[in-house]
TIMI-631658 format. One record per residue: residue number from 1; x negated, z negated, y of N, C-alpha, C in turn. Coordinates in nm, 2 decimals. Atoms other than C-alpha are relative to their C-alpha. Layout:
// residues N
<NUM <X Z Y> <X Z Y> <X Z Y>>
...
This chain:
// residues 159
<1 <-0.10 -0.08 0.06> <-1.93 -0.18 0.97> <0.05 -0.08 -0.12>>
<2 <-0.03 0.07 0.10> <-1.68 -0.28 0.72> <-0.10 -0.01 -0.21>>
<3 <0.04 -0.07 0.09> <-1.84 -0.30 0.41> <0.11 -0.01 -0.14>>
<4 <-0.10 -0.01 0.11> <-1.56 -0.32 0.17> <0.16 0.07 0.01>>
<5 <-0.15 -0.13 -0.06> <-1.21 -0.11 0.14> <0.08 -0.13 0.07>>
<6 <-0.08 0.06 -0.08> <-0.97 -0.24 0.37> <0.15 0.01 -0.12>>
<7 <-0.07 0.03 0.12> <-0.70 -0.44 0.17> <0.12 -0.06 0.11>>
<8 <-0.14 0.08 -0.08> <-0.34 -0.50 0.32> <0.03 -0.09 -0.01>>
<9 <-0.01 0.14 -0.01> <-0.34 -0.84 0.21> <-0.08 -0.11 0.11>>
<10 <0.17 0.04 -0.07> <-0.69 -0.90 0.42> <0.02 0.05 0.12>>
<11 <0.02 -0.08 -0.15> <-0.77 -0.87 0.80> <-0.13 -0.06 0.01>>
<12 <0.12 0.04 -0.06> <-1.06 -0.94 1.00> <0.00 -0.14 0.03>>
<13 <-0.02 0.08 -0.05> <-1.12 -1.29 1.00> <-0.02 -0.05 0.17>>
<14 <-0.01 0.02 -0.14> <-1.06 -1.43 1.34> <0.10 0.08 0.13>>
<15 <-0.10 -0.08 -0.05> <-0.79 -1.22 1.42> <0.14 -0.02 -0.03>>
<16 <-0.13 0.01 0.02> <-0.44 -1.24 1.48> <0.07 0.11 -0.09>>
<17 <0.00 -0.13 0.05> <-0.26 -1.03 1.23> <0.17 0.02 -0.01>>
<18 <-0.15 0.01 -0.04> <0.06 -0.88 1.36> <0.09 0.07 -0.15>>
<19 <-0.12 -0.06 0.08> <0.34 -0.79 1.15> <0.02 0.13 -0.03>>
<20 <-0.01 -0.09 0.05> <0.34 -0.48 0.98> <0.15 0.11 -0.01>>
<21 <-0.15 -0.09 0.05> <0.65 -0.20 0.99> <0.02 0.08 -0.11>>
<22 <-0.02 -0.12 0.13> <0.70 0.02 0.69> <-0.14 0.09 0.03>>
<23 <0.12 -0.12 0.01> <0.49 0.30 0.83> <-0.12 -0.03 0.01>>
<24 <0.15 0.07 -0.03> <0.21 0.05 0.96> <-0.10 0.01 -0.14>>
<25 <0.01 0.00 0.17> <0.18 -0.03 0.60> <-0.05 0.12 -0.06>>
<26 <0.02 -0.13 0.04> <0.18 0.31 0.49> <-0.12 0.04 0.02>>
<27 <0.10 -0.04 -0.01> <-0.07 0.40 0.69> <-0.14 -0.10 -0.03>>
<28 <0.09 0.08 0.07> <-0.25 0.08 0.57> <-0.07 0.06 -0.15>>
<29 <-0.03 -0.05 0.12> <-0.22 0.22 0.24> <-0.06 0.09 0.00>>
<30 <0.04 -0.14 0.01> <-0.32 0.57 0.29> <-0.19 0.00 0.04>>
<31 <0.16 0.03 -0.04> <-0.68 0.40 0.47> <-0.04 -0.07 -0.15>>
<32 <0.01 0.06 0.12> <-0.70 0.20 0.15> <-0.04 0.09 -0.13>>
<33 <0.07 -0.10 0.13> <-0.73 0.51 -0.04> <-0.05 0.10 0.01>>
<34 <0.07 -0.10 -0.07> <-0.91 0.75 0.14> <-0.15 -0.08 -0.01>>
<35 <0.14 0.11 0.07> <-1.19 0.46 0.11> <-0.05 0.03 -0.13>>
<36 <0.07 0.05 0.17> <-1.16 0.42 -0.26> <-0.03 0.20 -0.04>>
<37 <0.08 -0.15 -0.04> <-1.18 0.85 -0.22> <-0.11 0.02 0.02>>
<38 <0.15 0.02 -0.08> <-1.48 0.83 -0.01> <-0.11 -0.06 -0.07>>
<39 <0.07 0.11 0.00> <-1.63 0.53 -0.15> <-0.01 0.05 -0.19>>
<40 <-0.05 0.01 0.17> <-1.51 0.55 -0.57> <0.01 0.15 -0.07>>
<41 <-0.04 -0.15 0.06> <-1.47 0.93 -0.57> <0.08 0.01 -0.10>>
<42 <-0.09 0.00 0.06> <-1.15 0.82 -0.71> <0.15 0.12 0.05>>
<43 <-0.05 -0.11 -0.01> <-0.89 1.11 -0.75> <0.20 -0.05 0.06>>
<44 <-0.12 0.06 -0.04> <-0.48 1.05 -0.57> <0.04 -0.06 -0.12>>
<45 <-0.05 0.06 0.10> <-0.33 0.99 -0.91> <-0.04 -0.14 -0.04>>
<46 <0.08 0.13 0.00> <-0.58 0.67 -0.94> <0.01 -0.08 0.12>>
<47 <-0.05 0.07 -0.15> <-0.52 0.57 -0.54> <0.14 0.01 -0.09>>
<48 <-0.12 0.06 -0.02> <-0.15 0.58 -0.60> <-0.02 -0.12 -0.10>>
<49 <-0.01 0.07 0.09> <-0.17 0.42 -0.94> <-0.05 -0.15 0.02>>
<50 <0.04 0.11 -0.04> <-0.37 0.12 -0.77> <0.11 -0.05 0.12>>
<51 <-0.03 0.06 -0.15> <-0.17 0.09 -0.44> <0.17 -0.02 -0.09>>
<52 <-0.13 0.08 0.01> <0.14 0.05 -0.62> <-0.03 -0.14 -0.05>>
<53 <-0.05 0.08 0.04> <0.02 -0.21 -0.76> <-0.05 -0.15 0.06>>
<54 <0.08 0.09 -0.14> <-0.11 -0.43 -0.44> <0.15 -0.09 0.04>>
<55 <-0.14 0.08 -0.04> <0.16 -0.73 -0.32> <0.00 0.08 0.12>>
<56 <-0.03 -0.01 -0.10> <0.32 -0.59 -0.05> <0.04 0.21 0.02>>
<57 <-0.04 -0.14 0.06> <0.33 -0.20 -0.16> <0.14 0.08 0.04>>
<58 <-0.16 -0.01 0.03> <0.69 -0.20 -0.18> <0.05 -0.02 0.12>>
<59 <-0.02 0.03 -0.18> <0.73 -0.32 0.22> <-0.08 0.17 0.05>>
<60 <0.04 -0.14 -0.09> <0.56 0.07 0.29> <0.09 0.10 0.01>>
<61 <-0.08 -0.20 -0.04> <0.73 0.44 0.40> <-0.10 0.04 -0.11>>
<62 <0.07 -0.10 0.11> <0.66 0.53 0.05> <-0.02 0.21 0.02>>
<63 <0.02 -0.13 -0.01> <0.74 0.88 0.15> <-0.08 0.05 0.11>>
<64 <0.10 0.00 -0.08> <0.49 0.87 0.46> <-0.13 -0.02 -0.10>>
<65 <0.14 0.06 0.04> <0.23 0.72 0.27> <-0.04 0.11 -0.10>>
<66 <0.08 -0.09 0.06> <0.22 0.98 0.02> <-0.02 0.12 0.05>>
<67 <0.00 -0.15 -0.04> <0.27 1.28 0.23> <-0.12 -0.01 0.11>>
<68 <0.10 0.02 -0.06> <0.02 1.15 0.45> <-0.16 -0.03 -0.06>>
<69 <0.06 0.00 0.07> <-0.20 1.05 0.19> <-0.08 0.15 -0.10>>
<70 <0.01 -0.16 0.07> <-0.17 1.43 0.04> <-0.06 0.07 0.06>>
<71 <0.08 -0.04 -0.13> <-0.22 1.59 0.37> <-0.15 -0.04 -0.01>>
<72 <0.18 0.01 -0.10> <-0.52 1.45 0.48> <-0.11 0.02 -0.12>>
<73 <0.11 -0.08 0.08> <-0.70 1.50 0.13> <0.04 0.15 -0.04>>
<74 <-0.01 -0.13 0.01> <-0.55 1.84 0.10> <-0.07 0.11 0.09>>
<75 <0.05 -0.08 -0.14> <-0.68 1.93 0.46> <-0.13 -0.11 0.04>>
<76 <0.12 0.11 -0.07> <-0.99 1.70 0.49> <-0.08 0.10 0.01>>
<77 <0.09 -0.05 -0.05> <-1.23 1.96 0.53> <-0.01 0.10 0.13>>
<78 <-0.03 -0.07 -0.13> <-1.01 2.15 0.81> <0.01 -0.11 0.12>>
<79 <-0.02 0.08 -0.11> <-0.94 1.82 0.99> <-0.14 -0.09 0.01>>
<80 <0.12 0.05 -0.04> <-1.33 1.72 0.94> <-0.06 0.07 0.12>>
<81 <0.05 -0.09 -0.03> <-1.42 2.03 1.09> <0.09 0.01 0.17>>
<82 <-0.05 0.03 -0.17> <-1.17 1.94 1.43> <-0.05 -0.05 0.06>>
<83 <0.08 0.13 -0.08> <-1.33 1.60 1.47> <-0.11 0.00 0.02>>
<84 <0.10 0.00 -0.02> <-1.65 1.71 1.43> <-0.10 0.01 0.18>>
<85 <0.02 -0.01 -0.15> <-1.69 1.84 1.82> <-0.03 -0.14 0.08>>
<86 <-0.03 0.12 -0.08> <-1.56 1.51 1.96> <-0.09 -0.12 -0.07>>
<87 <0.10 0.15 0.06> <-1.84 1.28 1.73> <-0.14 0.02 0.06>>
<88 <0.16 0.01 -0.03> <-2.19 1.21 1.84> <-0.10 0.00 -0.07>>
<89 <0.14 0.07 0.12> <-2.38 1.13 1.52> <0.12 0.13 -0.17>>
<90 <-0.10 -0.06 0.13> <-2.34 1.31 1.16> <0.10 -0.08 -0.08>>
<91 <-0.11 0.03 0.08> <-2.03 1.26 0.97> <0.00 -0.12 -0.08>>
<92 <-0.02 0.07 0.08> <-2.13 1.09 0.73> <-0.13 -0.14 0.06>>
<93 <0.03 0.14 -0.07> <-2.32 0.81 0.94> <0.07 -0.11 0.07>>
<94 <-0.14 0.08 -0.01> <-1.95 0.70 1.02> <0.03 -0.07 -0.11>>
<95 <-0.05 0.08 0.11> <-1.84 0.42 0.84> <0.10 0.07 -0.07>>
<96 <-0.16 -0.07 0.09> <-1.57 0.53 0.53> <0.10 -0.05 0.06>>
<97 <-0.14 0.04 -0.08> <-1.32 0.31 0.71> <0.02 0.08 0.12>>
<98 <-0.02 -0.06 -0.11> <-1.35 0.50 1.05> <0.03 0.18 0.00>>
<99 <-0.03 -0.11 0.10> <-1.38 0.82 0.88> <0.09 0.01 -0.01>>
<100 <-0.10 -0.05 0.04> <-1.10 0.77 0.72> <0.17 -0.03 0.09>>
<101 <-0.10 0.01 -0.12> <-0.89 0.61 1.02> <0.00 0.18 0.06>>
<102 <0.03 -0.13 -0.07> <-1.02 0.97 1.22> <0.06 0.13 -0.10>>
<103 <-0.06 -0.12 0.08> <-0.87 1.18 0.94> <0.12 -0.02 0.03>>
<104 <-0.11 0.02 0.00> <-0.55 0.98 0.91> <0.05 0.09 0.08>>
<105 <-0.02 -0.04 -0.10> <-0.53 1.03 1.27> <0.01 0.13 0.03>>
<106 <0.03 -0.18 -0.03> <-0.62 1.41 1.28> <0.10 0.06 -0.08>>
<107 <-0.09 -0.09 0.09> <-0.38 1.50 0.98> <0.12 -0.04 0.10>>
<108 <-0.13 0.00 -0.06> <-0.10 1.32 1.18> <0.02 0.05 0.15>>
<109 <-0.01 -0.06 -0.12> <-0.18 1.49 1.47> <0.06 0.14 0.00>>
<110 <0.01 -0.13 0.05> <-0.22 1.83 1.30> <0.18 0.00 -0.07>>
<111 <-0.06 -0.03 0.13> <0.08 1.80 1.03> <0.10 -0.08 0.03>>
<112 <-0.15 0.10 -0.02> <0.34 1.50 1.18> <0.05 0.09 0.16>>
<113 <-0.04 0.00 -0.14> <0.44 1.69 1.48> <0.14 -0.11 0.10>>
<114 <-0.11 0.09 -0.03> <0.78 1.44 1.46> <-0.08 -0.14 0.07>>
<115 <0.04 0.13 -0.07> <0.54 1.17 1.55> <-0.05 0.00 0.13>>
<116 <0.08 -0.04 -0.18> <0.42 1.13 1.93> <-0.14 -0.08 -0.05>>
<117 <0.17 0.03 0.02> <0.06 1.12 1.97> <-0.04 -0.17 0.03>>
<118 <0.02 0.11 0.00> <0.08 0.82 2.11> <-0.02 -0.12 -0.07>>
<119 <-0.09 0.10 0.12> <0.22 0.63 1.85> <-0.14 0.01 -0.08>>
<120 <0.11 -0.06 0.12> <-0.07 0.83 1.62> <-0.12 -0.09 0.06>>
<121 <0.13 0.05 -0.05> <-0.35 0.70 1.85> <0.00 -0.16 0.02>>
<122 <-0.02 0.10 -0.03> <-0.19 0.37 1.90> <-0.04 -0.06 -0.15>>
<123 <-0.03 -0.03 0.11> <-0.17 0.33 1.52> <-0.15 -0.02 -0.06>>
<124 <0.21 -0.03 0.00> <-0.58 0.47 1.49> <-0.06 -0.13 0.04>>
<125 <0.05 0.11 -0.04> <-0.67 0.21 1.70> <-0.02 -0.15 -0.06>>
<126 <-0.05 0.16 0.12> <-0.50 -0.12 1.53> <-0.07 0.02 -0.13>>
<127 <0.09 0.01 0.17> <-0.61 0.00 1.19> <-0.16 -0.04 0.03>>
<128 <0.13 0.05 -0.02> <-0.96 -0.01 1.35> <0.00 -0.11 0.05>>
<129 <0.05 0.17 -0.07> <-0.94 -0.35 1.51> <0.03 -0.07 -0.15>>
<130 <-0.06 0.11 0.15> <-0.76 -0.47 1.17> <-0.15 0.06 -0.07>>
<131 <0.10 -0.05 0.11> <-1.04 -0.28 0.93> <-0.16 0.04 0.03>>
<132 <0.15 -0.07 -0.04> <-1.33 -0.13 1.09> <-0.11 -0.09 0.12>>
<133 <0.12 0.06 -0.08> <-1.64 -0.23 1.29> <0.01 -0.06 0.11>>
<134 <-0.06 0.07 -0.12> <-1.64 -0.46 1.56> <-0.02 0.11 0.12>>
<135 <-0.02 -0.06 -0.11> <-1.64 -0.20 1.82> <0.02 0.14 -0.10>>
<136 <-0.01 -0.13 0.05> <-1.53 0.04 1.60> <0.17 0.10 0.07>>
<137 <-0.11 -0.01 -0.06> <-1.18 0.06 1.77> <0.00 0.09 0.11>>
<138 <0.03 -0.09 -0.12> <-1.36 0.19 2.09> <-0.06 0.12 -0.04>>
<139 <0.06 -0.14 -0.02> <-1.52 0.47 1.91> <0.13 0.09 -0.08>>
<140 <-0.16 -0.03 0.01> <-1.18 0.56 1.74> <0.09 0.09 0.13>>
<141 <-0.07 -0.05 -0.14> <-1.03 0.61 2.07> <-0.04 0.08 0.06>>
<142 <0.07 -0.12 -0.06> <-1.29 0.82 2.24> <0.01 0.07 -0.07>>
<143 <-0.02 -0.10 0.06> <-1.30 1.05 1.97> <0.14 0.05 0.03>>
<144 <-0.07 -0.10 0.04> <-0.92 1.11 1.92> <0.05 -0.04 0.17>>
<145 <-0.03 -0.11 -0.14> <-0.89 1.12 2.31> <-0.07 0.11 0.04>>
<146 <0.06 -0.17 0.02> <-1.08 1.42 2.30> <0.08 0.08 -0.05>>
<147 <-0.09 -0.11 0.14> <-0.87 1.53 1.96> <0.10 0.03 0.04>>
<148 <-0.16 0.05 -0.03> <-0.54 1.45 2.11> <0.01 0.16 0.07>>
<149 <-0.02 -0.11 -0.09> <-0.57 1.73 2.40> <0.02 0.17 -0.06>>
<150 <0.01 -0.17 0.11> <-0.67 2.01 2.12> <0.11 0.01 -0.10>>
<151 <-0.14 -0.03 0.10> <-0.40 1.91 1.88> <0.14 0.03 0.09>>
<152 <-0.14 0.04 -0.09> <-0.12 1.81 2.13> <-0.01 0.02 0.14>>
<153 <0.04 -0.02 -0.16> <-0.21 1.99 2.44> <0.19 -0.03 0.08>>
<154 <-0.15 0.04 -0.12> <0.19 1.98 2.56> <-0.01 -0.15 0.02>>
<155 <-0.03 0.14 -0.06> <0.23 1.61 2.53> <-0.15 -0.07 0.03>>
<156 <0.10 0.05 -0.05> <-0.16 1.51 2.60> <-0.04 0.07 0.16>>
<157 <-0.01 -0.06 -0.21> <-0.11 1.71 2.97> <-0.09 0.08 -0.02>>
<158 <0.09 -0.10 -0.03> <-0.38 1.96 2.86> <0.06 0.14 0.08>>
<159 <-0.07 -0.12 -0.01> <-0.28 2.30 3.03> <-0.07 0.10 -0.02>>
C-alpha cells in the first residue's frame, strides 16, 4: 500500500501517466486531501490552503474539487457506513488512499447524480492504479460494483 499522500505531480513509478482533464485533477486533489484528513487530521481550510498551492492546482474543476471535497467530509460517516457491506476486512485496515478513493467514489455516487456511474467508477479505478496499492485497483472495483447497484440501481440494471 501506498505509504505516502498521493501528489498530482507524482505517479507510480513504472507507469504511464495519462493526461489529466480538469475534473481528473480535481478528483486528484480531493484524494490528496482526504489523505492529509485521514493521515494529518488536518481540517478543509488547511487541505484547501495546501492544494492551492501545489503546481498544477489551477489546471483543476475548482468548483468540483471543493464540492466534492465538502461532500465527502460532510457525509463520510453516511458514505462509510454504505461501503461497509461491500468490504471484507475492517475499515480501517484499508489503506488511507483506497479509503479515500471508495469515499470519493460513494459521495459521487450518492451526491453527483449529473455524473454517470460509469464515469465515477472509471475515475475510482485510475486514481487507484495512479495512487494506491498494486492491486489495489481490483479491490476498488469490486467493492463499488457492489455500491454502484445500491446507489444507481436505474443505470447499474438493478431492478
Amino acid at each position: 500500500m501506498s505509504a505516502s499522500a498521493p501528489d498530482s505531480r507524482t505517479h507510480k513509478p513504472g507507469t504511464v501517466r495519462r493526461p489529466s482533464n480538469p475534473r481528473r485533477r480535481a478528483r486528484e486533489f480531493v484524494l490528496q486531501g482526504l489523505y492529509q484528513w485521514q493521515v494529518g487530521g488536518q481540517d478543509m481550510a488547511a487541505i484547501e490552503a495546501q492544494a492551492a498551492d501545489v503546481a498544477g492546482f489551477n489546471k483543476a474543476d475548482n468548483a468540483l474539487y471543493r464540492s466534492l471535497l465538502q461532500q465527502t467530509l460532510d457525509h463520510e460517516a453516511a458514505l462509510r457506513e454504505v461501503l461497509t457491506p461491500h468490504i471484507d476486512r475492517p475499515w480501517l485496515e484499508i489503506s488511507p488512499i483506497e479509503r479515500g478513493i471508495l469515499l470519493i467514489a460513494a459521495c459521487e455516487f450518492s451526491h453527483f447524480p449529473e455524473t454517470p456511474y460509469r464515469v465515477i467508477l472509471n475515475e475510482a479505478i485510475e486514481l487507484a492504479k495512479d495512487f494506491g496499492g498494486t492491486d489495489g485497483h481490483k479491490f476498488v472495483n469490486g467493492v463499488l460494483d457492489q455500491l454502484a447497484p445500491v446507489l444507481r440501481p436505474l443505470e447499474a440494471g438493478k431492478k
